[in-house]
Structure formats: C-alpha cells, structure tokens
N, C-alpha and C positions, 0 to 999 in steps of 0.2 A: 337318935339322929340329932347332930346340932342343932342350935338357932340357925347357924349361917348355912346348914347344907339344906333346912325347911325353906330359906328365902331365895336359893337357888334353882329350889324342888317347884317354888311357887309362880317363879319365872322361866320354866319350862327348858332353865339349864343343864338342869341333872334330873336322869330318867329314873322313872320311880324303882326298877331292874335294874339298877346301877350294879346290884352286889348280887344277882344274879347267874347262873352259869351261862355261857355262852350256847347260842343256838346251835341245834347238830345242822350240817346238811337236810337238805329233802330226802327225802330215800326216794330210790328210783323206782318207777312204777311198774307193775308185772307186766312182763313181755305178753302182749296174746297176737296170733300171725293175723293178719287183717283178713275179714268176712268172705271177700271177692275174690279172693289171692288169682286163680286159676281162672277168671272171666277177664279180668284186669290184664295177667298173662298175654290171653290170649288178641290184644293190640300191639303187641311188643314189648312189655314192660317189664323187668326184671325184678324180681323178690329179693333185697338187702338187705339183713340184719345188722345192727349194731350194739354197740352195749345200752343203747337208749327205748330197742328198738327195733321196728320194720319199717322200711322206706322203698317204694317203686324207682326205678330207675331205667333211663332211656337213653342210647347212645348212636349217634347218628357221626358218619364220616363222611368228610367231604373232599373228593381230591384236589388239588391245587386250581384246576383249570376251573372249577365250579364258575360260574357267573351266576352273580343276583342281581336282573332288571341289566343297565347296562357296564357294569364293574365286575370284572374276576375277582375272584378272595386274594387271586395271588399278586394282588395288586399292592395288599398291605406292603408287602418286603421290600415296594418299591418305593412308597410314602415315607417309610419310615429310613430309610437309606436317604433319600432328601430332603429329610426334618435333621436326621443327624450332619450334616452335612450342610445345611443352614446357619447366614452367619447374623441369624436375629433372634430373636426369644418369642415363643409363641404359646399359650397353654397346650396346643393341641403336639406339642413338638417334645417327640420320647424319644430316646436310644435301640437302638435293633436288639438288643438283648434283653431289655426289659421283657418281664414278664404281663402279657395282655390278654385280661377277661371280656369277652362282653356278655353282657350279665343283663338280666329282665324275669320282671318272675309277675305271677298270674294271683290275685288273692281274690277272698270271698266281700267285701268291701272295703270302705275306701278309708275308714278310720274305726277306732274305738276298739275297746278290748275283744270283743268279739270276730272283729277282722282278720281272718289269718290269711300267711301266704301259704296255699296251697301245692306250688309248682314254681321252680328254682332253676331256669337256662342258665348256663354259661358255654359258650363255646371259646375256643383256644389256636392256638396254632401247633402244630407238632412237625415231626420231619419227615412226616407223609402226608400233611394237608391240616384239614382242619376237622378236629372235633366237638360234638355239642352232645354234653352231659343234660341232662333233665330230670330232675330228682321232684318225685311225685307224693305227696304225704299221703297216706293210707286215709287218714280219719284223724282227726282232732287228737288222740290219745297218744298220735307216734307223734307228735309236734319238735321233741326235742331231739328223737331220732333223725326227724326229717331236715333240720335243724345243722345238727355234725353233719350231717353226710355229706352236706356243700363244701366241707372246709375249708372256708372262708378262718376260720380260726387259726389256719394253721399258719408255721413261721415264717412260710414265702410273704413277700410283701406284693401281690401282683397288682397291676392298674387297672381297675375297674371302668368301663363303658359303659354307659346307658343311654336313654332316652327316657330324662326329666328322675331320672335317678336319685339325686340328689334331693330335689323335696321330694319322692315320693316310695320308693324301692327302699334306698336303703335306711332312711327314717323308720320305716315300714319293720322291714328285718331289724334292726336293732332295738325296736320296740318287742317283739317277738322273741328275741334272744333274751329279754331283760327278765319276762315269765320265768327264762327256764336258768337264770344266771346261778340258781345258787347247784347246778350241777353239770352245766355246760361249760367248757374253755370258754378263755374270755377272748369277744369276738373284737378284733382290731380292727383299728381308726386305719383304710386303706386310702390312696389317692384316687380321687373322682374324677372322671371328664365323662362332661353330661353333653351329651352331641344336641339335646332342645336347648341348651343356651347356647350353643355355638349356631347352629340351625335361625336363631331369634336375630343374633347376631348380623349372620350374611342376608338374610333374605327380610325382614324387617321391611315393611308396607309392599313385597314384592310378591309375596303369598298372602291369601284370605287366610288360612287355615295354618296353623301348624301339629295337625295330626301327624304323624308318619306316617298312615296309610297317602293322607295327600302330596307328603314329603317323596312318598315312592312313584307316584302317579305321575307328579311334576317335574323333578328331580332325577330321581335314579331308572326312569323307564321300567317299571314294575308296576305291575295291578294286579291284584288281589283276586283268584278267583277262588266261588265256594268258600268263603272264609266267614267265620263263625262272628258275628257282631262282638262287641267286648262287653255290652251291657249283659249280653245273658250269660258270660262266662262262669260268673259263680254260681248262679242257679242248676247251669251243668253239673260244674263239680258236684254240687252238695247233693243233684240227682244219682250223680254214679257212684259218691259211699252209701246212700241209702238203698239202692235198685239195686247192685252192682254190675249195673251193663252197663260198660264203660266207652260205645260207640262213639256221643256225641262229645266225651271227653278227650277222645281221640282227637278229633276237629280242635279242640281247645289246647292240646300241645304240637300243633300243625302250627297252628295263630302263634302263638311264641317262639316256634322257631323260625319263625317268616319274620318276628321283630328282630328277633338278635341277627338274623343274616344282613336284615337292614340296617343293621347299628356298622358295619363293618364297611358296605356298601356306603355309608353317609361320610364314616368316617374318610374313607379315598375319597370322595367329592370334594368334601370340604376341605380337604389338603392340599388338592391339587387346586383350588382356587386363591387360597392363604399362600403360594408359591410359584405358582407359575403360569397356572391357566389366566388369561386375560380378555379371551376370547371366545368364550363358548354361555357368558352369562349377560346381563344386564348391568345397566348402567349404575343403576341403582343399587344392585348387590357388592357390584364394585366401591360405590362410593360407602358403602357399609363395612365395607371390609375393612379401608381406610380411614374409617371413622374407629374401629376395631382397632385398629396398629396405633393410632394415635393414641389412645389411651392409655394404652400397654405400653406409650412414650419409644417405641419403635417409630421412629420419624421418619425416616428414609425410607420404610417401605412404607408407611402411610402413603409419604408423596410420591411413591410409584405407582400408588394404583389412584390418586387422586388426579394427578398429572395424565394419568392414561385415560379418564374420564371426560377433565375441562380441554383435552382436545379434541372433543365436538363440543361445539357449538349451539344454544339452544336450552331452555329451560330443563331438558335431562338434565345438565350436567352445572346451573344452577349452587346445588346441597353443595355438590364438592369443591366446586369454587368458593363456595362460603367455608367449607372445614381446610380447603388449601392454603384461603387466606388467611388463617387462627395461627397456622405454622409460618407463615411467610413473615407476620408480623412478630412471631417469638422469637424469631431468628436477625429481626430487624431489616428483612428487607423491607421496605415501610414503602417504596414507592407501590412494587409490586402488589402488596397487600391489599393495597387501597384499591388500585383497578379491578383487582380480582371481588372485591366487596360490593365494588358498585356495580360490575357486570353481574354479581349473584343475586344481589337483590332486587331487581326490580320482576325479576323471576320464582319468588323465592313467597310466602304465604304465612301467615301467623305470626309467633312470636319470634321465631328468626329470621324473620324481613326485619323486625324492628330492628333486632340484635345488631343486623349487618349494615343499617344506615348508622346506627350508633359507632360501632366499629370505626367506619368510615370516617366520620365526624370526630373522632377523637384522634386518628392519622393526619388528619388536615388540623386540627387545631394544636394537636403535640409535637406530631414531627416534620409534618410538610410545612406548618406557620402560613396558611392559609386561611384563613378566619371568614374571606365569606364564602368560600366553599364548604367549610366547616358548618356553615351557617345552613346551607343548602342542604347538606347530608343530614344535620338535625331536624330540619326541616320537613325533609320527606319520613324521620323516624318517627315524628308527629305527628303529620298525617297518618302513617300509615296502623299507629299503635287506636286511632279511634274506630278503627272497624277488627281490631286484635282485643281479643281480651288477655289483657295482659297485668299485671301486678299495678295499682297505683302509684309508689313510691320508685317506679319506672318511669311513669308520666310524671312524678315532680322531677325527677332525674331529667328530664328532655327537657322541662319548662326552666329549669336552673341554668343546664345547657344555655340554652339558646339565650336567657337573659345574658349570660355572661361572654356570650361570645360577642354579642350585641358591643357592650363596652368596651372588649376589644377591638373591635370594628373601627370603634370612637376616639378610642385611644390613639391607632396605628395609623389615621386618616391625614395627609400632608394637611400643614396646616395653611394652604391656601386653598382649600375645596373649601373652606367656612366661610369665602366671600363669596 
C-alpha cells in the first residue's frame, strides 16, 4: 500500500476492504408455515405465502352506502369532485382518479430496533365500494414476508392517509423495510396527507385532546364501543404468537379498522369545512381555517372565512379580526386595517394584543400621519406587553417607538401652541 492510500486509510477515507469482493445478498431465510396457522384461521384470517414467506391476511368490504359515525364512504367521490373543481390550492385538494390509500398499522412499541409493525390496514376505494386489506405478520421471522405483501413497493404511486402518519407510521415502516433492504424491493418516497396536522390545524384550542378516538366522539358522531385500549395492543399481539389463541387479537384488528374508517370519515369533514361548510362549526375553527389559507397565501379564501367570522361581533371573533387585519394591510387598505386592529385588540390576551397595538401604531404613524394617535396605540402596546411575557428587545422596540413619536409630535406642532 502507498504512503498516500496509508494516510487516507488513516483518516477513514478508504475502507480497509477496499480490494475486497463485493458482498453477496442475504440469503433468504427458510420458509416454516407459522405455529397457529389453523387457530389464527379460525378469526378470519387467510394463510399467504410469498417468496419471503407466510403472512395472515384479512379482507373486509364495504358497500358504498356504509356510514362511519355521521359520514357515508360514499361521500369521498363527492369531496373529491369539489377539491377538483376548486379554483384555490389546498394540501388536502386531489384529483378523482388519483389513486387513495388509507393506511394505519398496529406495532409492538413505539421505537428502537425491537419495535415491529405487526399489522398493516389499508383500505381503498374500488367499483363496488370499498375494501380493507389487513395484513397480519405471523412472528417476527415472516417480517420481510409480511413486509412485500403490503405492496407499498410497487410502481403505482398511490396517496397515502393517516392519522400522525408522517412522524410515526411511516417513519416506522421505512425503518423496518431498511432491516430487510438488502432483499426487499425498494420501498418508495409516496405523497402523505396526515389528517393530525390538518385535524391540529382546524380545531387548534377548540378540542382538549387530539386523540381520534376524541376526534370521533366530538367530530364525526362515532363512539367506540368494546374497543380494545391501544396501550395493551402489543402485549396482545405478542400473547397470540406465543399462546396461539388468537381471540383478543381479534379485538386488535377491529381497533384498526375502526381507525382507518375514521381517516376517511375525517377526511369528508375536513373538506367539507376547507370548502364550503360555514355553518355547522365554531368560531374559532373557522378563524383557523383562515389563519390555514393565509399561509398557504390563498388570500381570498382566507378572507372568506375570516370575514364570515368578524361578522359577529364580540371577543369570539377578536383572532380574526386581528389575522383580517394582517391581509387588509398587505393589500394597503390601511384605513380598514387599523380599525379592525384596534377592534381586535382590546379583546385579544398575550403576545398578540401587543402585536395588534403595535400594528396599529405603525398604521397611524406610517400611513394615516397621525402621531398622537400613534402615540396612543404604542401606548396601550406598553401597557399591555408588562403583564405579557413577551421578548425584551420588543419592549425596547415600544420604548424607541414612543420616544420617536414623541419628536414627531414636536416637530409637526403649529408653531403658535409654544406661546
């Protein structure tokens, strides 16, 4: 070996294997049929082989008319007919043809290499209603079996649903696929919409809780009955490869398809309030919404649903008259702005009361050329920032304010009020 491949050897640039053959694949492990096959069976659960493998599988159909809580299934085709047909941009906004999973799966905990996912829902739409696959891993050994059998690898590219999916489901699976990478398809990057951040979204200080059980309870008119806690879910599982009586595993693929009926039931909710319901929620989900479109820079339906809000009257509608006023002044209406700011804030608590006397105060000293009313609006953002904990170099921001407005005062003052 060179001098110079030794001092690349020695900074860990070139692996000591460099001239090495390359590694074979893993070899695939010996098929054996799982322990229980015939008690497992006997809940409904179908014996599948693969080239990986044995994997349970469970198939449940729903006709169109199905209702979950108080939404039909067949509600999608009509969400999705007025998402396409929508003339604003919205995450939750697909095409009628796209292909759509909702997806939620069951594991033995909540991280680390030991954590597997044991049970893999996905339900679908087809041209006879809807179906929900449920793929069941025998034992730790079918892992990669159980694995393919989702085919999530395969070349469709479908839209995946969840609830909190995104951190946790399919972090989860991709971790789990990564085990089995050097003989499994490689599992693709698919499009996520996670219904707990859209969920976090609309209802945000409007719900205690954003469990989906509470989401069904408050929400979708649905309560849970007989349903299996989620903390003992693994303890189940890992009861039914070892016993193999598979009863209260049963109950544990009940509980997952009571989530994924809910991902679909959430999803019509939530769409029909993002589009056109105005009337069936709260003040506050509403003014969320529009806090929602503003961000996403959909302005005009921001200020549909913020405008549908500051027509009452009353510290409800407070928020929205402060995120109303944000757009009134980007747009330069400055007189508008300013009234709507000082109607918001004296209704308004913490660090966005200060915001919205600030606001104010810089309408009146910018564009209105009013200085002692500018005076006033800094005024009250000073009082009101000593019982806010709020950033310091926000209260030098106010005390700079109000010196300098001060001067202007001095300046702009006829010069016979000095006698």
């Amino acid at each position: 070996m060179s001098f110079e491949n030794k001092l690349l050897q020695m900074k860990g640039m070139l692996k000591k294997d460099a001239g090495a053959k390359p590694k074979q694949k893993t070899q695939k492990q010996e098929k054996k049929r799982p322990l229980h096959e015939d008690r497992w069976q006997d809940i409904g659960l179908e014996l599948v082989e693969n080239e990986y493998g044995f994997v349970f599988k469970k198939v449940i159909s729903y006709p169109f008319e199905t209702r979950h809580g108080k939404i039909g299934l067949n509600e999608l085709d009509r969400v999705l007919a007025a998402w396409e047909s929508a003339d604003f941009d919205h995450p939750f906004k697909l095409k009628k043809d796209e292909r759509i999973l909702f997806f939620d799966t069951e594991t033995t905990g909540l991280s680390g290499t030991g954590a597997y996912i044991f049970l893999a829902g996905l339900l679908e739409r087809t041209e006879k209603g809807f179906e929900m696959v449920q793929y069941i891993m025998p034992d730790p050994s079918n892992e990669a079996a159980f694995l393919f059998e989702t085919n999530l690898w395969q070349s469709e590219d479908p839209i995946i649903f969840s609830y909190n999916g995104k951190s946790f489901d399919w972090p989860q699976l991709t971790s789990r696929w990564t085990m089995h990478r050097n003989i499994l398809p490689k599992l693709k990057t698919l499009r996520q919409i996670d219904l707990f951040h859209g969920t976090k979204r609309i209802w945000k200080n409007e719900l205690a809780r954003m469990k989906l059980s509470t989401i069904e309870e408050e929400k979708l008119g649905f309560t849970r009955e007989g349903d299996v806690p989620g903390f003992l879910i693994p303890a189940i599982y890992l009861d039914a490869v070892k016993s193999g009586y598979p009863e209260a595993l049963d109950k544990v693929l009940y509980h997952n398809e009571l989530d994924i009926l809910s991902l679909v039931s959430l999803y019509v909710l939530s769409s029909d309030l993002l589009m056109e319901d105005l009337e069936s929620e709260t003040f506050g989900a509403y003014t969320n919404i529009g806090k929602w479109y503003a961000d996403l820079k959909q302005f005009d339906q921001s200020a549909a649903y913020l405008e549908h809000v500051t027509a009452e009257r009353g510290a409800s509608s407070a928020l929205a008259r402060y995120f109303l006023a944000i757009q009134r002044k980007r747009s330069g209406q400055y007189e508008e702005a300013v009234k709507l700011f000082t109607e918001a804030a004296p209704n308004l608590r913490g660090p966005v009361e200060v915001e919205a006397w600030i606001h104010a105060a810089k309408l009146y000293e910018h564009q209105v050329k009013d200085y002692d009313k500018a005076l006033i609006m800094a005024g009250f953002a000073k009082e009101s920032s000593s019982h806010t904990k709020i950033r310091k170099s926000l209260v030098q921001d106010i005390d700079k304010r109000m010196a300098r407005l001060e001067l202007k005062k001095q300046k702009n003052r006829p010069s016979n009020e000095n006698f």
